[in-house]
C-alpha positions in Angstrom: 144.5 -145.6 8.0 143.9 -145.4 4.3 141.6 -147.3 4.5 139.6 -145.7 7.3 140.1 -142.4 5.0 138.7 -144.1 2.0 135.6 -145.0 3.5 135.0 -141.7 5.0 135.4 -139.8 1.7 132.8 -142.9 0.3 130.2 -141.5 3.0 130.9 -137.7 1.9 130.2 -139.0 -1.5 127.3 -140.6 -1.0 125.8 -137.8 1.4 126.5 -135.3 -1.7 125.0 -137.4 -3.7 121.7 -138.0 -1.5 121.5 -134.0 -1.3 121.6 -134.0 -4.7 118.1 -133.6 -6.5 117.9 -136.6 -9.1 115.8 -136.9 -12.3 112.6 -138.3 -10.9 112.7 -135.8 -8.1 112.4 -133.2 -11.0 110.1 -134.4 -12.4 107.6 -135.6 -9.7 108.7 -132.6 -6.8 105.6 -130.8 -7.3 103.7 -132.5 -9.6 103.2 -130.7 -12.6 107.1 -129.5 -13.6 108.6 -131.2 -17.1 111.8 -130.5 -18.1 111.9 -130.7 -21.4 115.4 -131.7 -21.9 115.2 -134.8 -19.0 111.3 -135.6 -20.6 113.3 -136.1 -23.9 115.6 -139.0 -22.6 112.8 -141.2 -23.4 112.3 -140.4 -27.0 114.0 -143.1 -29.6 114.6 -140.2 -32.4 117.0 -141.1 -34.9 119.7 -138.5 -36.0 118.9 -136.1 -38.9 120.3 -137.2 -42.5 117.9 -135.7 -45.2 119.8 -135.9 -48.6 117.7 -133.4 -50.7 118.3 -130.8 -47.7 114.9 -131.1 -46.1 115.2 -129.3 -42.7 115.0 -131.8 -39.6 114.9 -131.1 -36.1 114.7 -133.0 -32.6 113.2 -130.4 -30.9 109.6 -129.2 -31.5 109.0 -127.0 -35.0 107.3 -123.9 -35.0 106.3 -122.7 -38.6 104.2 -119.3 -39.4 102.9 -118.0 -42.1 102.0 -114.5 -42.3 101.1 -114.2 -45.9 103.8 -111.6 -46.1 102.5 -108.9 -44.1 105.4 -107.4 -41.7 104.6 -108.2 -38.0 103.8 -104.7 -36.0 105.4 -103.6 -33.0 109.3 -102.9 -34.4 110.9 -99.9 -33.4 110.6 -96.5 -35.4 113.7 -94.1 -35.7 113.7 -90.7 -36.9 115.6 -89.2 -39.7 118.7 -89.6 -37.0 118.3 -93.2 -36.3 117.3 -91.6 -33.2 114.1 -94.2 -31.4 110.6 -91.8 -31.6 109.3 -93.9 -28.5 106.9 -95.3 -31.6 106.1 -98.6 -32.7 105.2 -99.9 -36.5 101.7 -100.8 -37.0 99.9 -102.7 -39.7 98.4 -101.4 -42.8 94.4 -101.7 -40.8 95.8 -99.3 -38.1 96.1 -102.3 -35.6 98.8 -103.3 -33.2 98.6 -106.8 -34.7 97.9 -109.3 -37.4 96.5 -112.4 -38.7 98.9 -115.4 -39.3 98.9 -119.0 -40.0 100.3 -121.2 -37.0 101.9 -124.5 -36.7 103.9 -126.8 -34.7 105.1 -130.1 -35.7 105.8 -132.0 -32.7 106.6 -136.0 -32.9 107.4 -137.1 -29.1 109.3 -140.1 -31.1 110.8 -138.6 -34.4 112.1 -136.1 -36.0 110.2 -132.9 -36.9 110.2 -131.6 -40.7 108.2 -128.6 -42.5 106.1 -130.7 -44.5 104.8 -133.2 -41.1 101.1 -133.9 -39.6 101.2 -130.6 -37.4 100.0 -131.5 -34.0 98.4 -128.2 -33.5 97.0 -125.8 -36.2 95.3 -122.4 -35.7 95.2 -118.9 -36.5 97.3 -116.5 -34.8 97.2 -112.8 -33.6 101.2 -112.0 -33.3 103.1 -108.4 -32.5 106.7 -108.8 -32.1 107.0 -108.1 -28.1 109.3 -106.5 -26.0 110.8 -103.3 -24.6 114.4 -102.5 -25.3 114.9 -106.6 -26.6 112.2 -105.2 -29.7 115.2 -103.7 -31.3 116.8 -106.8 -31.5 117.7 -108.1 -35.3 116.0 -111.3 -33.6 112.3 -110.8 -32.3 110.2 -112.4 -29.7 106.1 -112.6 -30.2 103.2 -111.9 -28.3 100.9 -114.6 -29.5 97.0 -115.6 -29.3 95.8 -118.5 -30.8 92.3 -117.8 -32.7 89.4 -119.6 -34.4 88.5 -118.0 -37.7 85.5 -116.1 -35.7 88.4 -114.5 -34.1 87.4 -116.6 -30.8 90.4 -117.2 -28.6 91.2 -120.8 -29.4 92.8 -123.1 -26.6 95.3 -125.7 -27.7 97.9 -127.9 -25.9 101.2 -126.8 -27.3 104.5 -128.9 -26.5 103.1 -130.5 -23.2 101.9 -127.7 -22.2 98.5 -126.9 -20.6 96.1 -125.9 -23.2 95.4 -122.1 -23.6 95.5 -119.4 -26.1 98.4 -116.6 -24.7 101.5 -117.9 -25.2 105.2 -116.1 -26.0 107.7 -116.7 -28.1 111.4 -115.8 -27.0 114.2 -115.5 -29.6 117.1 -115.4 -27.1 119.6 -112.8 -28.6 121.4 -110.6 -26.0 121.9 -114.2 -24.2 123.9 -115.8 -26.5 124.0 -118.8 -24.4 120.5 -119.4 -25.1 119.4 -120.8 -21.9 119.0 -118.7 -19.2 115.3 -118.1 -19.1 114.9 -122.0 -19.8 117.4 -122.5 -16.7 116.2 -120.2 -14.6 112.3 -120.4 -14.8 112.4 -124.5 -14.8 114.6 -124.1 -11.6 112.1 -121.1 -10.2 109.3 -123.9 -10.9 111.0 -126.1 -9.0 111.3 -123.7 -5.5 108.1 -121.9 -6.1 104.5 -122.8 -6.1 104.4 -121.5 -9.9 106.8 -120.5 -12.9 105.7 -120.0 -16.2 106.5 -123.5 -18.3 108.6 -123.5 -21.3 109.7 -125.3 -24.3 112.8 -125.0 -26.7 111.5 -125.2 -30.0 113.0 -123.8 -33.7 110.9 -121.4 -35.6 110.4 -120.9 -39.7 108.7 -117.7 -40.5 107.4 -117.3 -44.1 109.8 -120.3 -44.8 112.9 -118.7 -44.2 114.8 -120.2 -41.0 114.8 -117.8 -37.7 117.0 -120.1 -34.9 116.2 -121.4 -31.9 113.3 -120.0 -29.9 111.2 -120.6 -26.3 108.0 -120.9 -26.5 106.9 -119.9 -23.1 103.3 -119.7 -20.7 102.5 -116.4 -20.3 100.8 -115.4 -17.0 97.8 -115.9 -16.7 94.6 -117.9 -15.4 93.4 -121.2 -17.1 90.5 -123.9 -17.5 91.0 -126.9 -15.6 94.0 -126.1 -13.1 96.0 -124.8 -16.4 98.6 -122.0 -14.7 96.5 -120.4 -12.1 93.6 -120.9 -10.4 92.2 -118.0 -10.8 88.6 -117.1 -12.5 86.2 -114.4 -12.8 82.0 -114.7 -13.0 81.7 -113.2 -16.5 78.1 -112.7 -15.8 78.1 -110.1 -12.5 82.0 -109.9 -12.8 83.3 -110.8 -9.8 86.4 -112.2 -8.9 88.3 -115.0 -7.3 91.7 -114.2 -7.4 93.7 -111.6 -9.8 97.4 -110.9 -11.5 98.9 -107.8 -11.3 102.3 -106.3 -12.8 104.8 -103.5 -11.9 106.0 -102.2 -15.1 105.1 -99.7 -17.3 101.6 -99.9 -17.0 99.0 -100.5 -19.9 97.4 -98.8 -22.9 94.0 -99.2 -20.9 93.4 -96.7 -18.3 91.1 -99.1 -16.8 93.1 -101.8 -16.5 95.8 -98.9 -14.7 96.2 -99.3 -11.1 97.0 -97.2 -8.6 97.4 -98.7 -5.2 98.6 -97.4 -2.1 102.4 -97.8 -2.4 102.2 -95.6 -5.8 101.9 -92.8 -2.8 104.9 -94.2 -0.6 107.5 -93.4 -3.6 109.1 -96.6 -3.7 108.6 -96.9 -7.4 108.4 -94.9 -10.3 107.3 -97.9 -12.3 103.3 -98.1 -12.8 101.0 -101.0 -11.5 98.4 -103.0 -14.4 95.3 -105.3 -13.7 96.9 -108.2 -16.4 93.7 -110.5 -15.0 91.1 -110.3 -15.8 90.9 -109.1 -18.9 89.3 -105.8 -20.5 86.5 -107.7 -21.3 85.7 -108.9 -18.1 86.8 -105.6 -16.4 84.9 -102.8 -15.1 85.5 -99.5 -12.9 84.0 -101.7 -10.0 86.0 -104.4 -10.4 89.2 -103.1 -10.8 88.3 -100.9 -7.6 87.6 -103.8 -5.9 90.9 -105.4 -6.7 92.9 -101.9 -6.0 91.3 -102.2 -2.4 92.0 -105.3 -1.9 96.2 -105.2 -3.1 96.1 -102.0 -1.3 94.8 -103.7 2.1 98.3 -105.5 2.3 100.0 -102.5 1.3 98.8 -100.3 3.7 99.4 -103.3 6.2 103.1 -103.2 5.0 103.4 -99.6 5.8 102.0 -99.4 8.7 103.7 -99.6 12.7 102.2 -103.0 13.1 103.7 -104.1 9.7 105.8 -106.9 11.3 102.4 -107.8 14.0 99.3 -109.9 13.6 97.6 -107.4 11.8 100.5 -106.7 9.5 101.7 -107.9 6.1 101.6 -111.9 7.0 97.8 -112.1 7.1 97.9 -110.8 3.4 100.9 -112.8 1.7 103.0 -115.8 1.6 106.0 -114.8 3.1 107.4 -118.2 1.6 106.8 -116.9 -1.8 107.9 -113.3 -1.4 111.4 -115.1 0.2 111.6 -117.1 -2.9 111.6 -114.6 -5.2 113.9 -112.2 -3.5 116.5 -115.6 -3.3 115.8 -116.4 -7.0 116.4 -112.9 -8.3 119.0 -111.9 -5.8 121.1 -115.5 -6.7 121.1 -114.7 -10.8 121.4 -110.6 -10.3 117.8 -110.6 -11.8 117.5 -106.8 -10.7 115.0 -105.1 -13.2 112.9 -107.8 -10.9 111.1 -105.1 -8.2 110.9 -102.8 -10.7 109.8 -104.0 -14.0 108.2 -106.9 -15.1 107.6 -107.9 -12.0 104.5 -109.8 -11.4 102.2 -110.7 -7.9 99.1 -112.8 -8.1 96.4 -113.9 -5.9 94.7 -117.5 -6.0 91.4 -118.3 -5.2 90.9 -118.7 -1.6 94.8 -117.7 -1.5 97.1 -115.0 -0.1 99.6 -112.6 -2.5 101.8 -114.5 -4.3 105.0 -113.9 -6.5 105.3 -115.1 -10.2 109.3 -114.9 -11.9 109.8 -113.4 -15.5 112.5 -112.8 -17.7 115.9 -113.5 -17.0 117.4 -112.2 -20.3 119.7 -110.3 -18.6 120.5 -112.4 -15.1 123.8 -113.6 -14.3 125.5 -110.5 -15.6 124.1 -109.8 -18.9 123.0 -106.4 -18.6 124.0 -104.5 -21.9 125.0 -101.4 -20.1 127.0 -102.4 -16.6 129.2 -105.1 -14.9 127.1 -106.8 -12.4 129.1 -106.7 -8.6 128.4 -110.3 -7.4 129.3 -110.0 -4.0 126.5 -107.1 -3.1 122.3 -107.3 -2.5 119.9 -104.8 -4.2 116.8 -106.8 -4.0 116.0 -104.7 -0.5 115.4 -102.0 -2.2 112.2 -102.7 -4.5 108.8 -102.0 -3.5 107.8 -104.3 -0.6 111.0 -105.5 0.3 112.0 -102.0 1.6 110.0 -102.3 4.6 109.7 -106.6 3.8 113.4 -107.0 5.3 113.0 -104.8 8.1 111.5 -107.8 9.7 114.0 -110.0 11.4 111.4 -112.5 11.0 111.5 -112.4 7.0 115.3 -112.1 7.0 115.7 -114.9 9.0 113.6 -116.6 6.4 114.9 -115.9 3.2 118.6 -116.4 5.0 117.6 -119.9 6.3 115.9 -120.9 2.5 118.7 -119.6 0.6 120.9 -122.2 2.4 119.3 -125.0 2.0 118.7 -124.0 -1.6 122.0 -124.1 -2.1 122.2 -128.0 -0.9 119.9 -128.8 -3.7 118.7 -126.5 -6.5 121.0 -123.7 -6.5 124.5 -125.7 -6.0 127.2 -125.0 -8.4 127.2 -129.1 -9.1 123.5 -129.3 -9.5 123.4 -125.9 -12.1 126.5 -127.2 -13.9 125.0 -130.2 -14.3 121.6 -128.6 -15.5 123.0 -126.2 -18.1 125.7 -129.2 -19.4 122.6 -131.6 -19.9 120.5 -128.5 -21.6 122.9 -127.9 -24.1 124.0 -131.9 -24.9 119.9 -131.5 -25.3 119.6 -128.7 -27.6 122.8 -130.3 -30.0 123.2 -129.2 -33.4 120.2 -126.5 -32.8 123.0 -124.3 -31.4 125.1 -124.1 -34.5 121.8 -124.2 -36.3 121.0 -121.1 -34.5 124.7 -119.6 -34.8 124.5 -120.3 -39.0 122.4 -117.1 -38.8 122.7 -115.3 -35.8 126.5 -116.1 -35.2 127.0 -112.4 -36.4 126.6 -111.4 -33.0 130.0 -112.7 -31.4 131.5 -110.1 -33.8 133.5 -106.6 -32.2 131.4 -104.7 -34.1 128.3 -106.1 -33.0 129.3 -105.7 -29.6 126.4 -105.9 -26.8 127.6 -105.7 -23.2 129.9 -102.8 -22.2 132.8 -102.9 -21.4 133.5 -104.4 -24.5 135.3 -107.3 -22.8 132.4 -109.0 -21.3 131.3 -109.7 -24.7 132.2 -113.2 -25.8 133.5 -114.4 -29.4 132.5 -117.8 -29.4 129.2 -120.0 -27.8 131.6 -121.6 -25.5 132.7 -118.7 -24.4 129.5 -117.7 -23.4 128.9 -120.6 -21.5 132.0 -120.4 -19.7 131.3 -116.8 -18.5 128.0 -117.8 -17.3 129.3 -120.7 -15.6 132.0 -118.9 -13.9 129.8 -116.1 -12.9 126.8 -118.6 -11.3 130.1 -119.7 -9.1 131.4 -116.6 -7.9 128.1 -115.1 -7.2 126.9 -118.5 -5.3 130.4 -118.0 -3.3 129.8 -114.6 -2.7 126.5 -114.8 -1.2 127.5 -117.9 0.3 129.9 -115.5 2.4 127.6 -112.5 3.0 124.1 -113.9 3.3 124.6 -113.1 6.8 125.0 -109.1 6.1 120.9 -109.3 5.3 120.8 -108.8 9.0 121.6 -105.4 8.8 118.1 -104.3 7.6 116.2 -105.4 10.1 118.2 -104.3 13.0 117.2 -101.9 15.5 118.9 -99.0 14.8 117.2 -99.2 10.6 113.8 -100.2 12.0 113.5 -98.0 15.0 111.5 -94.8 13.2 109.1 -98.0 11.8 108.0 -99.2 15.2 105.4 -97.5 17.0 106.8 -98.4 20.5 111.0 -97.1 19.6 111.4 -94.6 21.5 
């Protein structure tokens, strides 16, 4: 009998194990995803022992220079310490300035200050951000330029040559990985997620932690990020990115589509690509049409027919991200920075960004793991009143959880990130560990907030695990949104 018992628990084993996605599958599933920790188990670099206290890292170096100007875009307070809605500029008047730009990055050594820098270039940086610009610890808006002021293309990290890129100081997440985590798994399920990098950054020589430097999206030359490309000569289109947010300082890039009339957001809708200086009135009409076509699909009686919202998106896509944001409690997702682009030759697609505060980081409220919101946002109000999409998104989040969103597979993910990242964390803590203090205090209630890194880790461990069980439990209650008597004023045949 023990024996028959022992080799039944050996097949279990080994069918967990086949279910489980390995290293190669990673890295070959759809071609184009590196994860930089798993790429890194190749590298032969030695540990770091510098007598005369030269800094040494494993992980790429980012090092700028801004010839000590302050970088615009922080926060101005009033008298009060009260926020006047106002950002610093620099001394010219513009929202940005002129910096030196380097990354050392050996794919076999260590990386010092003083290296070969495998790129060079000069920078146009604005510290970035909405509520995360009051952080002590900023992220930057980046464009790499030639001294012509020319964007300026380069390879950075692996990553496909271009000249927009971000750089994320993670701060309210004092785990440090969740956007590394959760965009690398996103990238993973989805056609496209931005890539990333961990790197550490040194700005005007003095040390500023651990940072992600991060795609930002966008089109590119020669299949970099997505395909998408505009005739700069009569300024038509093949494809275009849009965002839901807060809109843009350009009117014309401002977009008003059809569901800014159906009330299902207050946020505003922005033409990110193309660019102003590829944009005109007639193009960015052209593109407001077009967006609107599926939106007035969506909200019509034949939404859920042929003529309805399937012949103008990827229903795969739009499932994927409801799963993604729903599963890490990524709600600002459907509401602000939420970003849909269209492909050449494509249909409407959904792009993830920022997961600062997923998986119960919010500053100002406890997350309830075992509810939905996601059905809420623009699209997927009247989205998941069709049993067909429901039964979609219920039958992909459960083999998702078989594979990329198991507990085993994301314990094992975020375990092998931070064995990865090593002393970088306690480089990072030597100047921001500040923040595990009371009075520092980010989340509320004021016991969320953890005292130590491993405490932080823990919590976001625990709370992948409960939320996974959760939904596990009520995936079924989706159901509920598409059944007749919530769908019956939508269909033109209800009686």
């Amino acid at each position: 009998m023990k024996y028959k018992l022992a080799g039944t628990l050996a097949c279990l084993i080994i069918m967990i194990i086949a279910l489980m996605p390995s290293d190669e599958a990673l890295d070959n599933n759809n071609g184009s995803r590196v994860h930089q920790h798993i790429a890194a188990r190749s590298a032969t670099k030695a540990e770091c022992s510098h007598d005369d206290g030269v800094f040494c890292t494993h992980l790429p170096l980012v090092v700028i220079n801004t010839g000590g100007e302050d970088i615009p875009g922080e926060p101005v307070y009033d008298e009060n310490g009260k926020f006047t809605e106002t950002y610093t500029i620099a001394a010219d008047g513009e929202k940005t300035i002129t910096a030196e730009f380097s990354v050392m990055d050996d794919p076999n050594g260590n990386n010092h200050e003083a290296d070969k820098a495998s790129v060079n270039s000069l920078i146009e940086i604005h510290k970035r951000g909405n509520s995360s610009r009051r952080y002590d610890k900023g992220s930057y808006d980046i464009r790499l330029m030639t001294e012509d002021g020319d964007n300026n293309p380069q390879e950075i990290m692996g990553m496909d040559a271009h000249h927009e890129w971000v750089l994320y100081g993670p701060y309210l997440d004092k785990t440090l990985i969740r956007n590394y985590v959760c965009y690398n798994i996103a990238g993973e399920i989805m056609d496209y997620a931005p890539n990333v990098r961990f790197c550490e950054l040194i700005l005007n020589g003095e040390y500023r932690g651990l940072y992600l430097m991060a795609e930002s999206i966008t089109a590119g030359k020669d299949g970099a990020r997505l395909d998408i490309s505009i005739d700069k000569k009569d300024r038509t289109f093949s494809g275009y990115i849009l965002r839901l947010d807060r809109g843009s300082d350009s009117e014309l890039k401002n977009l008003y589509p059809f569901s800014s009339y159906t009330l299902r957001t207050l946020q505003e809708f922005n033409i990110v690509y193309p660019g102003t200086s590829n944009l005109n009135e007639e193009t960015a009409e052209s593109i407001r049409q077009d967006f609107s076509k599926f939106e007035k699909a969506l909200y019509s009686y034949d939404y859920d027919g042929p003529e309805g919202y399937k012949k103008y998106i990827d229903p795969l896509s739009f499932a994927d991200y409801f799963i993604i944001n729903e599963f890490t409690c990524n709600y600002d997702a459907g509401w602000l920075s939420t970003y849909v682009y269209k492909e050449a030759g494509e249909k409407l697609k959904m792009c993830v960004w920022d997961f600062n505060s997923a998986w119960n980081n919010y500053p100002q409220e406890n997350m309830d793991p075992s509810g939905f919101q996601m059905h809420n946002c623009v699209w997927y109000f009247m989205l998941t009143k069709d049993e067909d999409f429901i039964n979609l998104i219920i039958d992909r989040y459960e083999n998702l959880r078989e594979t990329f969103l198991s507990d085993e597979y994301l314990d094992r993910y975020i375990d092998e990130t931070i064995d990865y990242l090593g002393d970088a964390v306690d480089r990072n803590y030597n100047v921001w560990g500040y923040t595990f203090d009371e009075e520092y205090d980010m989340l509320e209630p004021a016991d969320r907030n953890p005292r130590s890194y491993e405490e932080s880790v823990e919590q976001l461990k625990d709370f992948i695990h409960l939320r996974g069980k959760l939904m596990d439990e009520n995936i079924e209650t989706l159901r509920q949104y598409c059944a007749e008597s919530k769908v019956k004023k939508f269909n033109e045949n209800s009686n």
